[in-house]
Biopython code that builds the backbone (N, CA, C, O; Angstrom):
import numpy as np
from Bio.PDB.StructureBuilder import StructureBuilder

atoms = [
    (1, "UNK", "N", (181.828, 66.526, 77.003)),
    (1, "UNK", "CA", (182.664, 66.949, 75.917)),
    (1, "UNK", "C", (181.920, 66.661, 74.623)),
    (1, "UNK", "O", (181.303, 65.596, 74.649)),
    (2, "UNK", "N", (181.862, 67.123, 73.877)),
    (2, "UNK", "CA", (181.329, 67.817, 72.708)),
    (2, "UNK", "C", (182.381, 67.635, 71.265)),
    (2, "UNK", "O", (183.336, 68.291, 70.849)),
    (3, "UNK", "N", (181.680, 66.424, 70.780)),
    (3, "UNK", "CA", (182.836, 66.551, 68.773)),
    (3, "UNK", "C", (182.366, 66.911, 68.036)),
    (3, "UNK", "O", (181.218, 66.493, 67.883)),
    (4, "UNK", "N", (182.913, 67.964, 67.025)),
    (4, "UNK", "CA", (182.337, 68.024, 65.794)),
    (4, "UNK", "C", (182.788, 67.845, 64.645)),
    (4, "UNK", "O", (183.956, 67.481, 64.502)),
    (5, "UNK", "N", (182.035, 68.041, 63.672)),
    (5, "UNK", "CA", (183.071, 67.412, 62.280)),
    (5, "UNK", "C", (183.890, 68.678, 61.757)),
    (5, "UNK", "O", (184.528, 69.395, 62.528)),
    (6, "UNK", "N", (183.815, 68.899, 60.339)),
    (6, "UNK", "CA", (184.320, 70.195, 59.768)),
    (6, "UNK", "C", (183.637, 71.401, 59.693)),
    (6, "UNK", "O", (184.007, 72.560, 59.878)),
    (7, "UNK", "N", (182.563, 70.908, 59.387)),
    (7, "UNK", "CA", (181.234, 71.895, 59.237)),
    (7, "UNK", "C", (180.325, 71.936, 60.662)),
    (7, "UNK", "O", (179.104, 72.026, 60.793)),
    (8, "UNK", "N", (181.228, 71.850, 61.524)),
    (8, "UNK", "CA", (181.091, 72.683, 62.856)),
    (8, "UNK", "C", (179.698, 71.773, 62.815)),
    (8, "UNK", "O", (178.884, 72.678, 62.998)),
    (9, "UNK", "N", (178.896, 70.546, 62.690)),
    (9, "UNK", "CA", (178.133, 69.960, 63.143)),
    (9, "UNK", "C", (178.257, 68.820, 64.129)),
    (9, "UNK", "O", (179.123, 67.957, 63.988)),
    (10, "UNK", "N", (177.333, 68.815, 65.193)),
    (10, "UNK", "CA", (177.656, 67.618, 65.900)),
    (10, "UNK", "C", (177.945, 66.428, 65.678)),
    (10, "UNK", "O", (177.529, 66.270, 64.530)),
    (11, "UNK", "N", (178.426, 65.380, 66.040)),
    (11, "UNK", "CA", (179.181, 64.443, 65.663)),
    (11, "UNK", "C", (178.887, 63.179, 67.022)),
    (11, "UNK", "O", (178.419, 62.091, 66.684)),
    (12, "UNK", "N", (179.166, 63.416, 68.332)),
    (12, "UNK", "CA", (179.419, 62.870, 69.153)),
    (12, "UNK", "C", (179.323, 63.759, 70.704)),
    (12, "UNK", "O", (178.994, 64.943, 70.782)),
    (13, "UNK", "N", (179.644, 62.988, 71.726)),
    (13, "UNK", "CA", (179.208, 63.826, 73.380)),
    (13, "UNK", "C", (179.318, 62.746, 73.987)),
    (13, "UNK", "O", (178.841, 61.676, 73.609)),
    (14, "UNK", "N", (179.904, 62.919, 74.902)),
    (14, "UNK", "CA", (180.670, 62.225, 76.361)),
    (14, "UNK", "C", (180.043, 62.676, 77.384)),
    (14, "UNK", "O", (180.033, 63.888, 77.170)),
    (15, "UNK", "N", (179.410, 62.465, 78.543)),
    (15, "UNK", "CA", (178.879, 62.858, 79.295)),
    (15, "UNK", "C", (179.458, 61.921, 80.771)),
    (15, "UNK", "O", (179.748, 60.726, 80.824)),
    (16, "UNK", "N", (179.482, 62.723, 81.626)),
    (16, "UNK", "CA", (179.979, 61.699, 82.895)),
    (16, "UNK", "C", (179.612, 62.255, 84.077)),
    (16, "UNK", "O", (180.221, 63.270, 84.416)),
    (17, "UNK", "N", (178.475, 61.689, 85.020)),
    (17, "UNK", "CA", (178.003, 62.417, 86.180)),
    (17, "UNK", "C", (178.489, 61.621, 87.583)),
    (17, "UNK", "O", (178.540, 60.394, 87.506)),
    (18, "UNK", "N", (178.705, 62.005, 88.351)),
    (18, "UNK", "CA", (179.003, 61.459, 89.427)),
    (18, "UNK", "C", (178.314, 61.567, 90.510)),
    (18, "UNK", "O", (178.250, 62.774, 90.745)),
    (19, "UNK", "N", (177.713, 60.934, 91.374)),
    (19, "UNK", "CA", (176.806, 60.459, 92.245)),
    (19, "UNK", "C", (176.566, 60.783, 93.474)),
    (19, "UNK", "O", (177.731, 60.805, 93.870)),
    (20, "UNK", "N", (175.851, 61.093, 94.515)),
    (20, "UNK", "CA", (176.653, 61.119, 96.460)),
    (20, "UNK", "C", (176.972, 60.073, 96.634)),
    (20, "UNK", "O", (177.919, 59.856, 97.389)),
    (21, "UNK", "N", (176.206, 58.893, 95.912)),
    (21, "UNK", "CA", (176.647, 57.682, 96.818)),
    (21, "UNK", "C", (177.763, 56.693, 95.991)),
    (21, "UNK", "O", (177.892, 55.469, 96.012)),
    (22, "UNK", "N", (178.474, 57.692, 95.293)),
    (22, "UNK", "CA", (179.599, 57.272, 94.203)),
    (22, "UNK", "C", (179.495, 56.258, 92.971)),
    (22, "UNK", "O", (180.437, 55.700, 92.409)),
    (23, "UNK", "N", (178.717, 56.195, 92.805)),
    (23, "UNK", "CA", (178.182, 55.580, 91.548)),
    (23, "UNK", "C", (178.617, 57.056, 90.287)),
    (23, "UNK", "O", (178.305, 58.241, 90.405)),
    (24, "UNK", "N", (179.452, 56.351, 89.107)),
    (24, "UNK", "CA", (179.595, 56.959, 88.309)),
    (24, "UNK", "C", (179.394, 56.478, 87.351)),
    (24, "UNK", "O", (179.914, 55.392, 87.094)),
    (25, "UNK", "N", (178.254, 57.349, 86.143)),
    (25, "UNK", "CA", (177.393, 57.166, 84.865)),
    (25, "UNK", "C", (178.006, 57.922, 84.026)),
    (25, "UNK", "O", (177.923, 59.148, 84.106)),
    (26, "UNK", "N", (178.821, 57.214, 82.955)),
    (26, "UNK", "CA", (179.380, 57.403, 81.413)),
    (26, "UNK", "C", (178.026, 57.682, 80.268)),
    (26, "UNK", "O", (177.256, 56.724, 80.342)),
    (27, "UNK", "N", (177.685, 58.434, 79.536)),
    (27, "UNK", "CA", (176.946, 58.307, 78.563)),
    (27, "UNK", "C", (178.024, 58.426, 77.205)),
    (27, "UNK", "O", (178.831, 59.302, 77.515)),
    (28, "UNK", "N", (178.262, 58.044, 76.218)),
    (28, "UNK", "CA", (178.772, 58.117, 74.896)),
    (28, "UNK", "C", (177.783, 58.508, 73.786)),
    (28, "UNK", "O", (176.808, 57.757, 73.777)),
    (29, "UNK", "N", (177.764, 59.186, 73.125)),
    (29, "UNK", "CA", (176.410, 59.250, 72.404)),
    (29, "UNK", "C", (176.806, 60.168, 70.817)),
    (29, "UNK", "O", (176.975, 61.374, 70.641)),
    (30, "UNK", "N", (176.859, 58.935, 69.780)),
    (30, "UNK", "CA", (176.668, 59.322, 68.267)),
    (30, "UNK", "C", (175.785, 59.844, 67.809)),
    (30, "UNK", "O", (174.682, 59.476, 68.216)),
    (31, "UNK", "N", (175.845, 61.094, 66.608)),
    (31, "UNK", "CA", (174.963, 61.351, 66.304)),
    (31, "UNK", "C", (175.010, 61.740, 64.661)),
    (31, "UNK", "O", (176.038, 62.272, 64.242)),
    (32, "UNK", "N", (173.895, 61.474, 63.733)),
    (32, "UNK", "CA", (173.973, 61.657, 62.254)),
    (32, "UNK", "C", (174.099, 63.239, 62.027)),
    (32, "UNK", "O", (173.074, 63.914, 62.127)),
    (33, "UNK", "N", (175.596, 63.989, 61.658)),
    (33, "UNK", "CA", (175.779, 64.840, 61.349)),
    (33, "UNK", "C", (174.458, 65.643, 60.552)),
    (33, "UNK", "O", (174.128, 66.808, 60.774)),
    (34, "UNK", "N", (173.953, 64.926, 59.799)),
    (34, "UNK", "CA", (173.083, 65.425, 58.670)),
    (34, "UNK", "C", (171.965, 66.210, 59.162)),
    (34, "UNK", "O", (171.688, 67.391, 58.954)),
    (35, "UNK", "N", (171.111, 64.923, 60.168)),
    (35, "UNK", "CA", (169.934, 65.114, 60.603)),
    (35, "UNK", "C", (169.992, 65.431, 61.974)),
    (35, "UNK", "O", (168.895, 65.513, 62.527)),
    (36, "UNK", "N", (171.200, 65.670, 62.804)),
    (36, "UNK", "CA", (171.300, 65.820, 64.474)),
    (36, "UNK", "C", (170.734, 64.701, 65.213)),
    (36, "UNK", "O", (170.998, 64.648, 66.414)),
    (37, "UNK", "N", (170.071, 63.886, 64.749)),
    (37, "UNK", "CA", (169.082, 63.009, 65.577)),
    (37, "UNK", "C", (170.316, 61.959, 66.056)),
    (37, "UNK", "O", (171.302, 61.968, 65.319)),
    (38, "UNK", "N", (170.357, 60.906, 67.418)),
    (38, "UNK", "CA", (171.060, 59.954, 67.650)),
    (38, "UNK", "C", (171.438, 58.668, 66.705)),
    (38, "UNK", "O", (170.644, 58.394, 65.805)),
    (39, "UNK", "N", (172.002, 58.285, 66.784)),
    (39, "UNK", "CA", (172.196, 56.832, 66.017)),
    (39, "UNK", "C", (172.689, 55.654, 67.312)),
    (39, "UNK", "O", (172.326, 54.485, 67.184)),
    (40, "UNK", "N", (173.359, 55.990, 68.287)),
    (40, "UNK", "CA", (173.519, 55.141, 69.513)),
    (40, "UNK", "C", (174.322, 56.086, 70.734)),
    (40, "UNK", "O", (174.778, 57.224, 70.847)),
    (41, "UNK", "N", (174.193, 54.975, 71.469)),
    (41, "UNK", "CA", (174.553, 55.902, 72.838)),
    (41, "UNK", "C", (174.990, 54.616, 73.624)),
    (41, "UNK", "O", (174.233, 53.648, 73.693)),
    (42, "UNK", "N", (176.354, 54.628, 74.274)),
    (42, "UNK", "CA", (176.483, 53.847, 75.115)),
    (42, "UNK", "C", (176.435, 54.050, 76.552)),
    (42, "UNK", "O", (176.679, 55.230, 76.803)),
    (43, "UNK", "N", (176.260, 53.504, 77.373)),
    (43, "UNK", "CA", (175.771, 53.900, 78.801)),
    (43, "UNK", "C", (176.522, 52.938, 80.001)),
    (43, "UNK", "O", (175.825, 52.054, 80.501)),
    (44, "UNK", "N", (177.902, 53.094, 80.460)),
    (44, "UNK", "CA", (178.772, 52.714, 81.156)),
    (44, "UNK", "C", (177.977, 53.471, 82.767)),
    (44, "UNK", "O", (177.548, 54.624, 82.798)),
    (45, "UNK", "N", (177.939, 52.448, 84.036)),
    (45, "UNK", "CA", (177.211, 52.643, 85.183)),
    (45, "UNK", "C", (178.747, 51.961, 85.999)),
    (45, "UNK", "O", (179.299, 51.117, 85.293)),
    (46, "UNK", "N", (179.277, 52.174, 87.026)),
    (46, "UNK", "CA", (180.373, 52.624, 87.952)),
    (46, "UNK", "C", (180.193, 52.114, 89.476)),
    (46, "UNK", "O", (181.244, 52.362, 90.068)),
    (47, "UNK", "N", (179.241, 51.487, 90.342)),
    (47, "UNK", "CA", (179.170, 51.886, 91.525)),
    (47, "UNK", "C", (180.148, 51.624, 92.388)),
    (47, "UNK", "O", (181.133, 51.019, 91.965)),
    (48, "UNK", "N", (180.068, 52.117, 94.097)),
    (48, "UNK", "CA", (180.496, 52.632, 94.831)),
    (48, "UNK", "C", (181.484, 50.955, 95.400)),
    (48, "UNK", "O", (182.081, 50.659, 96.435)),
    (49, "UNK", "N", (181.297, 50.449, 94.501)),
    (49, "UNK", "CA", (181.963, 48.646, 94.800)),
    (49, "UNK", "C", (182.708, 48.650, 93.878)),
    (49, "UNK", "O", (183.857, 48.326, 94.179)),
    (50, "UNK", "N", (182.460, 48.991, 92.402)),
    (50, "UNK", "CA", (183.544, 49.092, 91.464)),
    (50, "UNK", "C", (182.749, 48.479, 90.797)),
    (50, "UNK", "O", (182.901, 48.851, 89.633)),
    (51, "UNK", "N", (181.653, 47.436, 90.895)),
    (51, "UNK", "CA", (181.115, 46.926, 89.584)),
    (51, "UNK", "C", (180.571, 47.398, 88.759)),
    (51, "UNK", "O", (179.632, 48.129, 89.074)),
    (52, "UNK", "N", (180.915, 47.202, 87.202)),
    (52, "UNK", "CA", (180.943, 47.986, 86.190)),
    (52, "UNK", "C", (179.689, 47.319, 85.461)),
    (52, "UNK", "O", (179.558, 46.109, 85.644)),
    (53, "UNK", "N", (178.553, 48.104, 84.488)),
    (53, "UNK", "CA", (177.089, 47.483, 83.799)),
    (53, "UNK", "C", (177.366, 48.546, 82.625)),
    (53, "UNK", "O", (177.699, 49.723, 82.759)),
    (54, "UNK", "N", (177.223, 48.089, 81.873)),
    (54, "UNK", "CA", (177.259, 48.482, 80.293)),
    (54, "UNK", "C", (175.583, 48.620, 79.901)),
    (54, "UNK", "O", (174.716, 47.994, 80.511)),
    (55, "UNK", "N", (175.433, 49.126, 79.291)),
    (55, "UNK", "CA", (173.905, 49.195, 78.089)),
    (55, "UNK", "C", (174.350, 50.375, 76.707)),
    (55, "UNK", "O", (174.710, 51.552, 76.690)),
    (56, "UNK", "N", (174.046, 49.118, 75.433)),
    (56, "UNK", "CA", (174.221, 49.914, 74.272)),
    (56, "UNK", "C", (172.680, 49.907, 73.990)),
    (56, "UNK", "O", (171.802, 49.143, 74.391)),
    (57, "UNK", "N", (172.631, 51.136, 73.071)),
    (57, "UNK", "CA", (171.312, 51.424, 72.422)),
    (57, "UNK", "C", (171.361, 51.677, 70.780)),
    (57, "UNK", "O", (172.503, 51.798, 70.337)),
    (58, "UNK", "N", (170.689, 51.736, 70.182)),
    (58, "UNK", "CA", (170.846, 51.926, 68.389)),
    (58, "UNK", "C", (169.654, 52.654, 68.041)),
    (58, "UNK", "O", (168.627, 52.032, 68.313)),
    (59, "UNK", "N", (169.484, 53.786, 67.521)),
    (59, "UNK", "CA", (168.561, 54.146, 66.887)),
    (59, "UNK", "C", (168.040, 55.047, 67.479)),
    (59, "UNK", "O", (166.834, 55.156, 67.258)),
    (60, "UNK", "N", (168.719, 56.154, 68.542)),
    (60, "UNK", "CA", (168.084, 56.744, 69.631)),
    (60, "UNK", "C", (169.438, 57.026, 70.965)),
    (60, "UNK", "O", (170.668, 57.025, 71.010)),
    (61, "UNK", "N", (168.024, 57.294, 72.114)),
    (61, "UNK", "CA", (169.618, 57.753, 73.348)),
    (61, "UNK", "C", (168.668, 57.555, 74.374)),
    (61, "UNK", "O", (167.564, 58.094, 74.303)),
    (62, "UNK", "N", (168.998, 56.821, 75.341)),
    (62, "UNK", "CA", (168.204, 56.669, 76.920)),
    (62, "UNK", "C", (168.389, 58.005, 77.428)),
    (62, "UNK", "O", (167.472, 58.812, 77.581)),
    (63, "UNK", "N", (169.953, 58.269, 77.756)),
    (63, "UNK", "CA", (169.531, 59.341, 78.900)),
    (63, "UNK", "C", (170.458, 60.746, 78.163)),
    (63, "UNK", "O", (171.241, 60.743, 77.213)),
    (64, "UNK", "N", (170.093, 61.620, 78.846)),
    (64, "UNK", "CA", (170.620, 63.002, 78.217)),
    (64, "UNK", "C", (172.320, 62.828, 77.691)),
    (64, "UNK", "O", (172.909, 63.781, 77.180)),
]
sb = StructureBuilder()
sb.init_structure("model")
sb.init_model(0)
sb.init_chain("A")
sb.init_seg("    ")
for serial, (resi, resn, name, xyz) in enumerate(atoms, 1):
    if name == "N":
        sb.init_residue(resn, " ", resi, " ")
    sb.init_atom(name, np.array(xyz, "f"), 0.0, 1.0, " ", f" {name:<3s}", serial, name[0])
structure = sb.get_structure()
């Protein structure tokens, strides 16, 4: 899912893939309206046990 501001520029993106072996990967990912480039991305990991691993980033984006 996909936000934008007023001026129809990106803003933000939700991303959520799901796994065969049920592991499910959240990406969150801000971005500077101005310049499109990232400013952070959070990265929520799910597996097939339920245990949950977080990773924030600043200044950029690990994964798509």
């Amino acid at each position: 899912m996909k936000t934008y501001d007023s001026q129809n520029k990106l803003v933000g993106e939700i991303n959520t893939t799901f796994m065969q072996d049920g592991t499910v990967v959240t990406t969150n990912t801000i971005y500077n309206a101005n310049s499109g480039q990232a400013i952070s991305q959070h990265i929520s990991v799910r597996n097939a046990q339920g245990k949950v691993t977080t990773r924030n980033t600043f200044g950029g984006k690990l994964l798509p």
